[in-house]
C-alpha positions in Angstrom: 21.8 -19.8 -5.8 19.9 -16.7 -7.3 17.4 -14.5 -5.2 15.3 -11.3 -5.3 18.1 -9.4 -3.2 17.2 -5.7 -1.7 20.7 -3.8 -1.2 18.9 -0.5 -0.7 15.6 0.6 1.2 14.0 2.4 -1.5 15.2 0.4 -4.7 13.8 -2.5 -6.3 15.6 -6.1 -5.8 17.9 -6.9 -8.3 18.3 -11.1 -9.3 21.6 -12.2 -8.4 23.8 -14.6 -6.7 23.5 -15.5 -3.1 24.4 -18.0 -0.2 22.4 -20.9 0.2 20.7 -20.6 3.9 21.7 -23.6 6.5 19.2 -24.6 8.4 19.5 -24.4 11.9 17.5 -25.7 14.0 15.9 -29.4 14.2 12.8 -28.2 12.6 14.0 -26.5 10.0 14.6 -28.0 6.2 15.9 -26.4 3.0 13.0 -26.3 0.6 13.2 -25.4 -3.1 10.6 -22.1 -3.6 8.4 -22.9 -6.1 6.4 -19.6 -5.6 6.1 -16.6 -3.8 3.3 -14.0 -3.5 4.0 -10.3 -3.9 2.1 -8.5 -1.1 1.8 -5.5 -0.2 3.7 -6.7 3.2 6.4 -7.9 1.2 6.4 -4.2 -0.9 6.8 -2.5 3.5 9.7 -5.4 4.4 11.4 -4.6 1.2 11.6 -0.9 1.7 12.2 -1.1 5.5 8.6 0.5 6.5 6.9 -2.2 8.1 6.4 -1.9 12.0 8.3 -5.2 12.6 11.6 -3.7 10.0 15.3 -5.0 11.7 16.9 -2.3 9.3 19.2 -5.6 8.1 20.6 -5.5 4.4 21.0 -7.1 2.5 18.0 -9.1 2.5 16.1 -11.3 0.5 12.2 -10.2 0.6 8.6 -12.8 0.9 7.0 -13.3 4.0 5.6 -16.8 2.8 5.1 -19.3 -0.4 5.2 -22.7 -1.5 8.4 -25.0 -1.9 9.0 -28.4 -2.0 10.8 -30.3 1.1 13.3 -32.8 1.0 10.8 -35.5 1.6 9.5 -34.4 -1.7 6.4 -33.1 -0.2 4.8 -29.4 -1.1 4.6 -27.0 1.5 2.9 -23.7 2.1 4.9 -21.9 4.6 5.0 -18.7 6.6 8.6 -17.6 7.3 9.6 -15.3 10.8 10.8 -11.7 10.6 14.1 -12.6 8.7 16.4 -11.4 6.7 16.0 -14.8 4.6 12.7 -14.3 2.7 11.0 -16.5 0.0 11.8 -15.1 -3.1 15.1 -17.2 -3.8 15.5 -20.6 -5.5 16.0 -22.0 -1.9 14.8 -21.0 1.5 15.0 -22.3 4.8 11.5 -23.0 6.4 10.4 -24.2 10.2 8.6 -27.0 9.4 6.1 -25.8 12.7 5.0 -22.9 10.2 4.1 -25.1 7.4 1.3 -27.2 6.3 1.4 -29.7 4.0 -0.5 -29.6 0.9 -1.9 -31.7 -1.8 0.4 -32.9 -4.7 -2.2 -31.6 -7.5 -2.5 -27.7 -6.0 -1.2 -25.2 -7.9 1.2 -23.3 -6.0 0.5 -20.2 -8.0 -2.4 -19.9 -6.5 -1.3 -20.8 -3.4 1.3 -18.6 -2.9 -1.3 -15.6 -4.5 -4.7 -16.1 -2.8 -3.3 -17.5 1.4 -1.8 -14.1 2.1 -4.7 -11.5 1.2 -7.1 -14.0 1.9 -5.7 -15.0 5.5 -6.3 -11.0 6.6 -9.6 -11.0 6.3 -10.2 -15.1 7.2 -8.2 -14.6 10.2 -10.0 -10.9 11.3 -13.3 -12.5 11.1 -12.5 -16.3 13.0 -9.8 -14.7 15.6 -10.6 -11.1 15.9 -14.6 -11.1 16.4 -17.4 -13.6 17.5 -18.6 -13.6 13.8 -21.9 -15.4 13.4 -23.9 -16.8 10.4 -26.2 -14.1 8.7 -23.9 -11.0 10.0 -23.3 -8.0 7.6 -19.9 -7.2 6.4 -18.7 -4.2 4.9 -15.3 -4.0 3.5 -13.4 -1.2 3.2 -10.9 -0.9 0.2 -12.6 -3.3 -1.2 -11.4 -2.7 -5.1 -7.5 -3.9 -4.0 -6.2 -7.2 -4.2 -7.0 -8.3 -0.2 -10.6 -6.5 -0.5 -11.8 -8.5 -2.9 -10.7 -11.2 -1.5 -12.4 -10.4 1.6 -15.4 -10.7 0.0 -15.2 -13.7 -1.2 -14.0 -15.0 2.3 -16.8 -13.6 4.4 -19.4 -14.3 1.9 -18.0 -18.1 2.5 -17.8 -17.7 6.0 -21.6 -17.4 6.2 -21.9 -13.2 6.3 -25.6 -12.4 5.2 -25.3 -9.1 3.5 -21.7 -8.0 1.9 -21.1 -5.1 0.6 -18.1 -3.4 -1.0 -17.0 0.8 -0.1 -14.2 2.3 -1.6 -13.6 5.5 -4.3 -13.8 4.0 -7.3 -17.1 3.6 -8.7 -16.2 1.9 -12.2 -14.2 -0.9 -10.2 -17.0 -1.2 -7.8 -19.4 -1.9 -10.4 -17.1 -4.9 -11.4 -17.4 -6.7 -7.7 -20.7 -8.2 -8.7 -19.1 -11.3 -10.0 -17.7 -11.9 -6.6 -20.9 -12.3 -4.8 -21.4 -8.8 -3.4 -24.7 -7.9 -2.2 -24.0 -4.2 -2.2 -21.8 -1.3 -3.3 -21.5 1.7 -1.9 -19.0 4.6 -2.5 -17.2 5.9 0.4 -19.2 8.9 -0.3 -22.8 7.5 0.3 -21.1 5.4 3.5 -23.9 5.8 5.6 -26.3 3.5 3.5 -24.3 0.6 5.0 -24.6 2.2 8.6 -26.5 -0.7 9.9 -23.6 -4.0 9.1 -22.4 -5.8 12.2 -18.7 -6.3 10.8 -16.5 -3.4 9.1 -13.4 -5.1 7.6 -11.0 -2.2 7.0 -7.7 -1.7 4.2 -8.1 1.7 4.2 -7.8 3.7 7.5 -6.4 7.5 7.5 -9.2 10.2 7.3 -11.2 7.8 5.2 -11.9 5.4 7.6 -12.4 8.2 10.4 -14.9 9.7 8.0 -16.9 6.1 7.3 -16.9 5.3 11.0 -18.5 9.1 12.2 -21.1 8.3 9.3 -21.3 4.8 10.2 -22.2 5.4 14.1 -24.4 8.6 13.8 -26.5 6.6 10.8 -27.4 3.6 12.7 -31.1 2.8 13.4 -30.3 1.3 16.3 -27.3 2.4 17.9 -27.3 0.0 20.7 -26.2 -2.9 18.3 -22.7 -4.3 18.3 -20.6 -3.1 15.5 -17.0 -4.5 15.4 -14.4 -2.6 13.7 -11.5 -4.5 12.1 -8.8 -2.7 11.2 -6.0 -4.7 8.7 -4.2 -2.3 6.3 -3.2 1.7 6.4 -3.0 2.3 2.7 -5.2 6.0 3.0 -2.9 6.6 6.1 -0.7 5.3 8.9 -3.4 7.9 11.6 -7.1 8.2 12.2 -8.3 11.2 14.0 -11.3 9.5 15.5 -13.6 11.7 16.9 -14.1 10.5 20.7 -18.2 11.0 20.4 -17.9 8.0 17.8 -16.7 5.7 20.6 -19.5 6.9 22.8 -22.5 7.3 20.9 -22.5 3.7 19.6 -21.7 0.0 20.9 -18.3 0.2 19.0 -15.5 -1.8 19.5 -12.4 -1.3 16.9 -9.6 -4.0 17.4 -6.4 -4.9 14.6 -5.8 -7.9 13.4 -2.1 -8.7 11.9 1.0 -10.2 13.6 1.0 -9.7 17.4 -2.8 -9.4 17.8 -3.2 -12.5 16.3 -0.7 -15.0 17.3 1.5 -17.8 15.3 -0.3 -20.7 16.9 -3.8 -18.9 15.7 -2.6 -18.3 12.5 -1.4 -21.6 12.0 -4.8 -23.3 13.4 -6.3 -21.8 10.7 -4.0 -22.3 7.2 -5.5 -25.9 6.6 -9.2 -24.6 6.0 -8.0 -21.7 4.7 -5.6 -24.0 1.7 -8.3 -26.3 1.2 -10.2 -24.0 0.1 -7.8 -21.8 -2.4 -6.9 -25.4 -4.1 -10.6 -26.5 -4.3 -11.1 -22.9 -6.4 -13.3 -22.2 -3.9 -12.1 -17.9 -4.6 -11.5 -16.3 -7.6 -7.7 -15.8 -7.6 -6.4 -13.4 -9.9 -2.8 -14.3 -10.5 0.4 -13.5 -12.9 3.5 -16.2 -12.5 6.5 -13.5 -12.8 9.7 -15.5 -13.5 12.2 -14.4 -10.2 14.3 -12.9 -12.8 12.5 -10.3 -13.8 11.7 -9.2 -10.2 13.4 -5.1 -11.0 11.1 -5.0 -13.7 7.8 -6.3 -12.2 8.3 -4.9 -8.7 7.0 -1.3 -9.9 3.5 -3.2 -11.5 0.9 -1.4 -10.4 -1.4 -4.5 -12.0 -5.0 -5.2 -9.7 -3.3 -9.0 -10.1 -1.2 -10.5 -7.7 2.1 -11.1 -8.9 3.5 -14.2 -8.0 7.9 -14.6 -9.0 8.5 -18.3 -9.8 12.3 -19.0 -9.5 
């Protein structure tokens, strides 16, 4: 079969022949990938910088996408850490990290909106007590996973949502998503008084935000949770430790170990339903799987989604 295969930490795939995985367990089936999402995860597993990295090569990156089963039904799956990713003609799935979806969804879509939706859906129903009417501010909003967070907590019943990150002119264009609010990461402390901070960014930005955050509060005695999903500004906050004292702060992660494969998976049904009812504004590009060495560098705001 042909597969997106990664030879070399530091190059892009390159499309060429390789075995077709056995299954080997009795839950697991050969599917045919019909699509698979190019994250940002996928981008760390490909180049061997990801926390949960084996160091194996060769290996075929995609952490997750949609394929049809031998029964003929279509699948959304989430594979382990292997070196047996998604982005191949065939892939062998645990049908225990799957969910079945409708015939008519698109798996575009699919295989584009579950992963940088599912940070943000899963942060706010697994990592906090999130209530109707609460204030969310995302930060990083203008990539791929940030706007999508808006969408998702604006659909999970947030009151106020408002978008932070450096660029102004793509912050201006988050209207159309349903933000209440943006604010530049300069002028942070306007949205000092959200309950929820869902955060991309991390690194001195988000140690900035947070010191602004916490001083800026009317009331300081109010619960403000701190999410913290992606490191793109940095892998290291120097928090300053007057931060944690002078405001009810609490700052958890959410990602794989925090949040376990039985939660995920309680929550991927919802979550589906919700991409194939068009419910988010997905903003996708189908990428044949042989052009992945060309499209890996895209540095496009859409998600790129290989179709073998």
């Amino acid at each position: 079969m042909k597969a997106a295969v990664v030879s070399e930490f530091g190059s892009a795939p390159r499309y060429r022949d390789f075995p077709v995985p056995v299954p080997a367990g009795e839950d697991e089936v050969l599917v045919h990938v019909l699509a698979a999402g190019l994250h940002p995860r996928v981008r760390s597993q490909a180049d061997g910088s990801h926390y949960t990295s084996t160091g194996e090569l060769p290996l075929v990156p995609g952490v997750d996408g949609v394929g049809r089963g031998p029964d003929g039904q279509l699948r959304y799956f989430i594979l382990p850490d292997t070196a047996m990713g998604a982005m191949a003609e065939q892939t062998v799935i645990d049908l225990r990290r799957s969910i079945v979806l409708p015939a008519s969804t698109d798996p575009v879509a699919v295989a584009a909106a579950m992963n940088p939706a599912m940070s943000s859906w899963i942060a706010l129903r697994q990592r906090t007590r999130f209530q109707t009417g609460q204030d969310v501010l995302v930060l990083g909003a203008t990539g791929n996973a940030g706007a999508m967070a808006l969408q998702v907590a604006r659909h999970l019943g947030a009151g106020q949502v408002i978008a932070a990150a450096r660029d102004e002119r793509k912050l201006a264009a988050l209207a159309a998503l349903g933000t209440a609010a943006t604010v530049p990461l300069a002028d942070i402390k306007a949205a000092a008084d959200v309950d929820v901070v869902i955060d991309y960014l991390w690194g001195e930005p988000a140690a900035a935000a947070m010191a602004a955050i916490v001083t800026g509060r009317a009331d300081r005695g109010k619960p403000l949770t701190w999410i913290q999903i992606g490191a793109v500004a940095g892998a290291t906050a120097a928090i300053p430790s007057a931060a944690l004292r002078a405001a009810r702060l609490d700052i958890v992660g959410s990602g794989q170990g925090s949040v376990t494969s039985r939660e995920y998976l309680a929550e991927l049904p919802a979550l589906a339903e919700q991409i194939a009812a068009g419910t988010f504004d997905v903003d996708a590009r189908a990428v044949p799987l042989a052009d992945v060495e060309q499209a890996w560098a895209a540095t496009t705001g859409q998600r790129i989604v290989f179709v073998p």
